[in-house]
N, C-alpha and C positions, 0 to 999 in steps of 0.2 A: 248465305245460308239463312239467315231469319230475316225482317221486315220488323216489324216495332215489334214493341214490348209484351212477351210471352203471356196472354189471357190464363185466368185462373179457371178452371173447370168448374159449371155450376154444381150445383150441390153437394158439394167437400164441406162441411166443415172444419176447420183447422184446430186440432185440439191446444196448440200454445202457438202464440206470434212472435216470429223471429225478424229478429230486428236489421233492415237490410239499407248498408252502406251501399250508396248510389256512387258511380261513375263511370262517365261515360268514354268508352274506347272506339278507336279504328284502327284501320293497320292499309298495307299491301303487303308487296313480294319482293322477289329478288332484282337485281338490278345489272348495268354492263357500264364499260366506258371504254375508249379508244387510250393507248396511253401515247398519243401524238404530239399530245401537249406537253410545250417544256414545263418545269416547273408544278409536277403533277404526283399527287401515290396514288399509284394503282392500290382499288380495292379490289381484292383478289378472291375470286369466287363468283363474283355476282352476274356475270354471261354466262346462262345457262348451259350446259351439254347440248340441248336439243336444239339452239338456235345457228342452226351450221348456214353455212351456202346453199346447200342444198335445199334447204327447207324456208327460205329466205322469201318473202313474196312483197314486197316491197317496204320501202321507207311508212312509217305511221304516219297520219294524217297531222302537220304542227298542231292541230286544233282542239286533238284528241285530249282528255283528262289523264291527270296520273296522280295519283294521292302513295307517298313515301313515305319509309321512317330512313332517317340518319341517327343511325347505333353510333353513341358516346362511348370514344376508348377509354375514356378517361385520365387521371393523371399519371394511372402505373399501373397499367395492363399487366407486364411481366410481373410486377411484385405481387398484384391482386393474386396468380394462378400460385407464385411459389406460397403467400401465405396462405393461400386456402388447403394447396397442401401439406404446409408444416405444420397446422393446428390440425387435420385431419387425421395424420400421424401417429398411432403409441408408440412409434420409437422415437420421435423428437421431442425436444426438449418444450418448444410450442404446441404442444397436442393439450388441446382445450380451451388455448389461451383465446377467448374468442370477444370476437368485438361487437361494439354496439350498433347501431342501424348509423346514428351518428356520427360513430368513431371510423364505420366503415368508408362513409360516404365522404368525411373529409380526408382519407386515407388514400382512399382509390379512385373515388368519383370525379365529374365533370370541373374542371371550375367554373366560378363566374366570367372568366375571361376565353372559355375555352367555347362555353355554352354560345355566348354573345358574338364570337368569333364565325362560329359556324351558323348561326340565325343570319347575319351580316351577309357572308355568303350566297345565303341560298335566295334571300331576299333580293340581292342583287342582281341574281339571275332571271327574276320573275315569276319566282316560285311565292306561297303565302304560307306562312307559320302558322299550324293549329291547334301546335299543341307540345308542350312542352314537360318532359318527364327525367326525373334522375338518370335514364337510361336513354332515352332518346327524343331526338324535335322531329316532329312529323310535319309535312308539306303536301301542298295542294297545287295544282299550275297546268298548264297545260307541257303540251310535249315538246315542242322549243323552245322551252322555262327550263325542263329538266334534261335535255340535250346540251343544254349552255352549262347550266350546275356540273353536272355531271363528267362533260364529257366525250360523248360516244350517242351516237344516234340511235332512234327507236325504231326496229322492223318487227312486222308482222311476222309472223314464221309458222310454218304448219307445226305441227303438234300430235301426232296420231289421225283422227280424224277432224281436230279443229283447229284453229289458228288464232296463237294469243301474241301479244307484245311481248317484245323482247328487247335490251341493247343489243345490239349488232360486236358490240366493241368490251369489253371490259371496264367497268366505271369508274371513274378516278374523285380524288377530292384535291384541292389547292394544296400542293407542299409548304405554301405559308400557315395551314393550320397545323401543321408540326404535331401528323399524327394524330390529332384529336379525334378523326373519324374513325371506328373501327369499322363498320360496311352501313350498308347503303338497304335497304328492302323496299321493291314495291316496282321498280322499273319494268320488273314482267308482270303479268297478270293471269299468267296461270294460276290454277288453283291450287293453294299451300292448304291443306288442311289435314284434319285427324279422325281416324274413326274411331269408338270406344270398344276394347277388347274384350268383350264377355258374352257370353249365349246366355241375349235375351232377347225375348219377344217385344215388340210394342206393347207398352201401356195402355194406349187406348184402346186396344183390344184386348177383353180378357184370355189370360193361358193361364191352363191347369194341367196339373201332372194327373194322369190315372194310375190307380194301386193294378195289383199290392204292392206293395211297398215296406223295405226291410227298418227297422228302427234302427237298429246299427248294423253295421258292416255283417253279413249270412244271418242273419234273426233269421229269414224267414225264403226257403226254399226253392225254386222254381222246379216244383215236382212236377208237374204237367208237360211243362216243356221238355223239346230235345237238348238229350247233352250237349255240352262244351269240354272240351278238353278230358274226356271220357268220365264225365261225371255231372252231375245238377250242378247249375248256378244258379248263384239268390238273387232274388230281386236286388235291384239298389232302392237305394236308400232312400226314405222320402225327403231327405235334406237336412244336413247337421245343423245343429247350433251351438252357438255359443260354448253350453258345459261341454262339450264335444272336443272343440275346437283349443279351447284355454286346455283342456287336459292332454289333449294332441304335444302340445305344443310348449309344456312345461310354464305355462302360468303360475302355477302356486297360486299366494295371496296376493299377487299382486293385480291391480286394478286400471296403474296405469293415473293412479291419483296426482294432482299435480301436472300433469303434462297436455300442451297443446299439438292435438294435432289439424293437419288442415286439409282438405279434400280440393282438389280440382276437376271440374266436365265443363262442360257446355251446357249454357241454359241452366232452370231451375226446375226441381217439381215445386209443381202449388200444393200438394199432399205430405207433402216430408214430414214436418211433424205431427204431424196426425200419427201417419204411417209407422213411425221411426216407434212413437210412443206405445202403439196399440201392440207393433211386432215386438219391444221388449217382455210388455205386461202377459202376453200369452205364449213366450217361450223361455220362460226365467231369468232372464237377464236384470239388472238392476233397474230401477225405474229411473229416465231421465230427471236431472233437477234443474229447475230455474236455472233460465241462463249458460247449460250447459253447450247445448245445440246453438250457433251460430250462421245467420248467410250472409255472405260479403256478395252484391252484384251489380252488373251495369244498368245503367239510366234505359239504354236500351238493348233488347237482341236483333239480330238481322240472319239473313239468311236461315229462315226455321225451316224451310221447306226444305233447300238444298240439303242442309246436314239433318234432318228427319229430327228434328228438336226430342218432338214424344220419349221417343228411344232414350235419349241422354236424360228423361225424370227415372226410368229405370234404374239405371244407371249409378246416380247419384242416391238411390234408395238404396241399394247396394252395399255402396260402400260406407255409408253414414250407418247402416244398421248393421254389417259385418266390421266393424271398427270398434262401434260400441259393445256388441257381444263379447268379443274379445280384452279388449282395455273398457268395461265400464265404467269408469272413472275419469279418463278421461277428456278434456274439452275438448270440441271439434267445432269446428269451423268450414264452411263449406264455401269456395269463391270458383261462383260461377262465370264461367265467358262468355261473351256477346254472341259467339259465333263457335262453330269448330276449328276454324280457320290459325292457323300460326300464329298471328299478328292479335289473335284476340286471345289464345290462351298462354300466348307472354305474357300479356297483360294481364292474367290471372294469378301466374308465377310471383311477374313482377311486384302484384299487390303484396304478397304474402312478403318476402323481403325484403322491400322497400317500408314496411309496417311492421314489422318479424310480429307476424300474426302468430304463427306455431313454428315448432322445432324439427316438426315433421310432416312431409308436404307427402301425401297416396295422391297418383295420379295413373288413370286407369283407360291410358286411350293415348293411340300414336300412331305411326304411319309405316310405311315400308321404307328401307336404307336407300334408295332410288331415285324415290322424288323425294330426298332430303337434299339442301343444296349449302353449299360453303357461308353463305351471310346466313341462313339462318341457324347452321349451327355453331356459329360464331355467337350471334347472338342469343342463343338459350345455353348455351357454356357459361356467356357471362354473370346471365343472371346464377345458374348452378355455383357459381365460385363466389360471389358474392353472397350468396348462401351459407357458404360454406367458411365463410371466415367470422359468420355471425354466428354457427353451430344450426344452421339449417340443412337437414336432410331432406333430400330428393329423389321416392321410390316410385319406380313404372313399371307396370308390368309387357312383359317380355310381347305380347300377342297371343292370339291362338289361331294361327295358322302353321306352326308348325315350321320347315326353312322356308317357307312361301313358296316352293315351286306349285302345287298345286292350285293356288292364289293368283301369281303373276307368273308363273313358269320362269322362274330365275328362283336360284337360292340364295337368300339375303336373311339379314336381321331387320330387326325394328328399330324404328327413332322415335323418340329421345331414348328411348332402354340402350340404345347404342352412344350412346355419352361416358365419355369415362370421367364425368363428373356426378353422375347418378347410380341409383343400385337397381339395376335390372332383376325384378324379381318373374322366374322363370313359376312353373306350377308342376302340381301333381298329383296323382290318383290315391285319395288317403280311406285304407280301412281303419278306423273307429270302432272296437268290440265292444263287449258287452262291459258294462261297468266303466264305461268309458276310457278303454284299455285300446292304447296304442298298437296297432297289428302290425303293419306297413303301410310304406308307400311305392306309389313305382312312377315313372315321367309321366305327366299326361302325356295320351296319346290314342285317338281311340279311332277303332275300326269297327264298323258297324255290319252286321245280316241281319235281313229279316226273315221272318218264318214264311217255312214254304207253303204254299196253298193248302199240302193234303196235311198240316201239324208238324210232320216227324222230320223236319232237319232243319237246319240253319241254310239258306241260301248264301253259297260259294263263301263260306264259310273259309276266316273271320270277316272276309269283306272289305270294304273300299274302305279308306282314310278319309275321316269328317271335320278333325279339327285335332288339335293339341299346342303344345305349350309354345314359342317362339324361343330361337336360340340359332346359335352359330356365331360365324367366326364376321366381323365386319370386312368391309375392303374401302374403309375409308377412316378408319381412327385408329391410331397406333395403339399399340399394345400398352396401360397404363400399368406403370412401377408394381403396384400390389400385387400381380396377376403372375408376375412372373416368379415361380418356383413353384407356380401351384397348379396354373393351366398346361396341362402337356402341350409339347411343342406340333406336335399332328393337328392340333387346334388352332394356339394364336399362328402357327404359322402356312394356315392352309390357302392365305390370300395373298402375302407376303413374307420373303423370306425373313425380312428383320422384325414381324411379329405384330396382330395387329389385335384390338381390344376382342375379346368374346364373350357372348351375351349367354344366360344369365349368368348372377351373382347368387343368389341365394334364391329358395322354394318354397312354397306353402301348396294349401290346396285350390285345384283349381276345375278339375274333368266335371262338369256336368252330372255326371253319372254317379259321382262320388261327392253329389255336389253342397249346398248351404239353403236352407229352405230363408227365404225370403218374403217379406208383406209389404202387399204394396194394392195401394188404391185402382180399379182397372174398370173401366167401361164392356158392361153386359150386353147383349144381343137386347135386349126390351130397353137398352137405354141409360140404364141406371148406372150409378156408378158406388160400387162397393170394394171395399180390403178383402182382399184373398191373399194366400202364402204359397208358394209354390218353388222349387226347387229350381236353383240358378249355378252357374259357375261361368269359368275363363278365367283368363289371369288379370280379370278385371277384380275378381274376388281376392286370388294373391298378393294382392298390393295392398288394399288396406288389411288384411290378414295380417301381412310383413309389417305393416304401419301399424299397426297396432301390437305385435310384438316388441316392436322398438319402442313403443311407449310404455312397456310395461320393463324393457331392460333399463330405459333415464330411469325410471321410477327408483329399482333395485341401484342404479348408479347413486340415489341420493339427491336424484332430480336434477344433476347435471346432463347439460344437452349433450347427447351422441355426435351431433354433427352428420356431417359426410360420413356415412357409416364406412364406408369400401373398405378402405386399409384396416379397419378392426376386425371385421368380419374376413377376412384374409388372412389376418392377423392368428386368430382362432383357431384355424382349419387344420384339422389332425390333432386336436387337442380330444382327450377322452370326454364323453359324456354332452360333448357340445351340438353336433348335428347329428341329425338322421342319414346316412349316406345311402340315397336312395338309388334303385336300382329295378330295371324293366321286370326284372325274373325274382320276386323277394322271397318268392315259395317255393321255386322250383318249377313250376308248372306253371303255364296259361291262365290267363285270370280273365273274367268276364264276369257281367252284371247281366242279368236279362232285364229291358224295360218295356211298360207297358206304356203306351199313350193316344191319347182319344184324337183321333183323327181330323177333327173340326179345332184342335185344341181349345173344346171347355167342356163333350160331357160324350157320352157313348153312341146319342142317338145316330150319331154318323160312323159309328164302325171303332173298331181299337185298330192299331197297330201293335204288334210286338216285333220285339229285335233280339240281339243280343249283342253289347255292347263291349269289344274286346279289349283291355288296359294294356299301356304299356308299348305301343304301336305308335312312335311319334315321327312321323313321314321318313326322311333320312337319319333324324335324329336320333340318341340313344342314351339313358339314363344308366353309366355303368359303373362300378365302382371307383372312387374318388370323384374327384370333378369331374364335371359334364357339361355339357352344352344342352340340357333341358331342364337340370335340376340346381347347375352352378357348385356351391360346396355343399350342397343337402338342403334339408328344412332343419328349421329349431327344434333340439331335442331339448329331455328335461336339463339340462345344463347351461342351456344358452343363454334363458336370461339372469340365472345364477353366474355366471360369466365375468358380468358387466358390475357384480357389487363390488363396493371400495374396499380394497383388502387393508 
């Protein structure tokens, strides 16, 4: 996905310098071994599904390159997962007791004998050590270097229309390392990566919204237009902020003072603070201070083209400027990946808890449950729980494509929001009235018509399904302990009868249409490049939303860290005054937004579009009373982060 290190756009200047930790990453993918050999553990997972017989096209070239990571189990795998969840816990007696990066690493981690054991190894087989991390030694060799290590031979294999490496076999490690390996990444070379989940345009193209445009939730009419639902709809909204959103959302006074939180994408913008700065001072938010704002990044990026880098400065404006609207007070930190790719936004993870940079990690981009594969989500669990025994929370947002059949024609969830060691933050359509008065909310979910040729109706009306929130039930992670009393059983058990995890966890806003006006630096048709604000959403917005909710409930705690939020947040549920229980239908009737938009996306000389944009419509999904699979237990009402204080 990128090639070297991301160039700055001329003529930005950058209103403050953020101070950027270099290091440099790489990665691969999954892996295979034969278990023919005496004296062997099979690591399990790492022969892909798609490398069958059938699609087998011969042995790989010995000559070919393969660059690996070997994932360290370390000393107490099983203790690592039970303490993450007994500190996670308010019914145990260890709920908080949390350890240090330190305390963790000599508790759970590699040892010096274990690390030295499996270098020894790999080097023997003719593979080269490049790198060596608390988490994992990465290797370089050709293919009968890593055939020998391994195990299991490497074939080619078709793939849809292309044909990548694979093991043929299942990949093993020496049973004289006693366990120490927990899997293997990189034997395949299919592509492992992640898209980032929000409806945004490119940066270096300018987009703007065209009016009118409501200030808050029905201000302001669509008297011209054809009914909806036998009556006028109002424009939507030109973009909440901040005072919007804190009062959505039961902020109070709180700011979120004291607490770090930490962002993860791909790539950087060269604009961020400029941007972040300009978009607080002109929509009331507090003014950032010295040293608030942070970037953690790599020496280099690679692959900008494949993963469309531009996209991901969006992106990262986003969430750095909807995190601070909401917790303005709090630190943030933003650690950027090398790539989109698996292998490089572990390495992002990894920084953050190998350093306990912040206490809460927003991460706003993931993959479909499909090409998720056993070694990698072995390995981003570990890092999740190692997180989690230091009081590190891990929020993603759910997608916005809704159960993906429209996307990839299967109904699946998203990964990592499909982790039951992270909180899948689902979205949804929030009205904001006047006085900054909470109306409702309903699931994202949106169904679009546009206006018919001669004005007077909505075509085939409410129309096709565009996008909405991500949700269902997994068909590959068992149903985790908190879920169970609160998820109906027609959910966690619609992929397996003994119950399997269901995505989301909790809600905020996310529909576009109801969406967060946003500033961000963008390239003009003449060339120039200037800040414009314009209206964004997905549940790319939900997440630091969430993350910054939970910054503002440590705060109210007294500024101890929340942790793995999941069992508290479950914990809650059905408690009065705590969530919003949101729901498709919250008026009784149909709800829609009309929007207007310039067809060139930047001004009218090429035409408008209108539509009418219908809430509440989320593919199979459905937002119904109690838990759900698009809103999870609700959104935070005023009680939620009142909740969290030390009684």
């Amino acid at each position: 996905m990128r090639s070297d290190r991301a160039t700055m756009r001329a003529g930005v200047s950058l209103a403050a310098t953020l101070p950027l930790i270099a290091g440099a990453l790489a990665l691969g993918i999954p892996a295979a071994h034969a278990a023919d050999s005496p004296a062997r553990d099979v690591l399990k997972g790492t022969k892909p599904l798609w490398a069958t017989a059938k699609a087998d096209k011969g042995a790989t070239p010995d000559s070919a390159r393969v660059k690996a990571r070997v994932y360290l189990a370390g000393r107490d795998a099983a203790g690592l997962a039970a303490y993450a969840r007994a500190v996670s816990d308010p019914a145990s007696p260890l709920y908080g007791r949390y350890l240090s990066t330190k305390q963790a690493q000599a508790r759970f981690g590699a040892t010096e004998a274990q690390v030295a054991a499996v270098k020894s190894w790999l080097t023997s087989a003719g593979l080269t050590v490049t790198e060596v991390t608390p988490r994992y030694v990465a290797v370089s060799g050709d293919v009968a270097a890593a055939e020998k290590a391994f195990g299991t031979q490497l074939h080619d294999f078709a793939k849809g229309a292309k044909t990548y490496r694979a093991p043929a076999a299942t990949a093993s490690a020496p049973a004289s390392l006693k366990g120490a390996v927990l899997t293997v990444t990189g034997l395949d070379d299919a592509p492992h990566k992640a898209r980032h989940a929000d409806q945004l345009p490119p940066p270096d193209a300018v987009f703007k919204n065209s009016g009118p445009f409501s200030s808050y939730y029905g201000s302001q009419i669509a008297t011209t237009l054809p009914d909806a639902y036998g009556g006028k709809i109002p424009y939507a909204v030109k973009g909440y902020t901040g005072r919007q959103l804190r009062a959505a959302y039961g902020a109070g006074t709180y700011t979120g003072r004291g607490v770090r939180v930490a962002i993860t994408d791909a790539y950087a913008s060269p604009t961020i603070a400029y941007d972040a700065a300009r978009y607080a001072e002109k929509n009331g938010d507090a003014a950032w201070k010295t040293g608030q704002l942070h970037q953690v990044l790599p020496k280099n990026y690679t692959k900008t083209e494949e993963c469309g880098a531009a996209g991901w400065y969006g992106e990262e404006t986003l969430d750095v400027e909807a995190a601070h609207a909401v917790a303005p007070a709090a630190d943030i930190t933003y650690v950027g990946a090398a790539s989109c790719y698996d292998d490089d936004l572990l390495d992002s993870l990894g920084k953050i808890v190998d350093n306990h940079l912040a206490d809460i990690v927003s991460n706003s981009w993931g993959d479909i449950e499909a090409n998720q594969t056993p070694d990698l989500a072995a390995a981003y669990d570990q890092v999740f729980q190692l997180g989690a025994v230091q009081g590190i929370g891990f929020y993603f947002s759910s997608g916005d494509n809704g159960d993906e059949v429209a996307n990839t024609g299967t109904k699946q969830v998203d990964t990592p929001a499909n982790s039951a060691w992270v909180t899948a933050v689902g979205g949804t359509s929030l009205a904001v009235g006047k006085g900054d008065t909470y109306l409702w909310e309903t699931g994202w979910g949106t169904e679009k018509s546009s206006l018919s040729a001669d004005g007077k109706t909505w075509e085939n009306f409410p129309g096709a399904f565009t996008s909405g929130a991500g949700g269902g039930t997994s068909k590959t992670v068992p149903q985790p302990y908190y879920q169970k009393g609160v998820v109906p059983d027609s959910l966690a058990k619609a992929n397996n009868a003994a119950g399997n995890r269901v995505v989301p966890d909790i809600a905020a806003i996310a529909d576009p249409n109801t969406g967060f006006l946003v500033g961000q630096t963008q390239t003009f048709p003449d060339g120039t490049e200037r800040y414009d604000e314009y209206r964004i959403g997905g549940t790319s917005l939900a997440a630091p939303v969430i993350a910054a909710v939970q910054a503002l409930a440590q705060e109210a705690r007294g500024g101890a860290p929340l942790g793995f939020a999941n069992p508290a947040i479950y914990a809650k549920y059905g408690k009065r005054g705590v969530y919003h229980d949101v729901t498709d239908n919250p008026t009784g009737s149909g709800l829609a937004v009309a929007r207007v938009d310039f067809a060139n996306g930047l001004d009218a000389t090429g035409g408008l579009l209108y539509s009418a944009r219908v809430l509440g419509h989320d593919s199979s999904l459905s937002a119904v009373k109690g838990y759900d699979d698009v809103t999870g237990v609700g959104s935070p009402a005023n009680g939620y982060v009142q909740s969290f204080r030390k009684r």
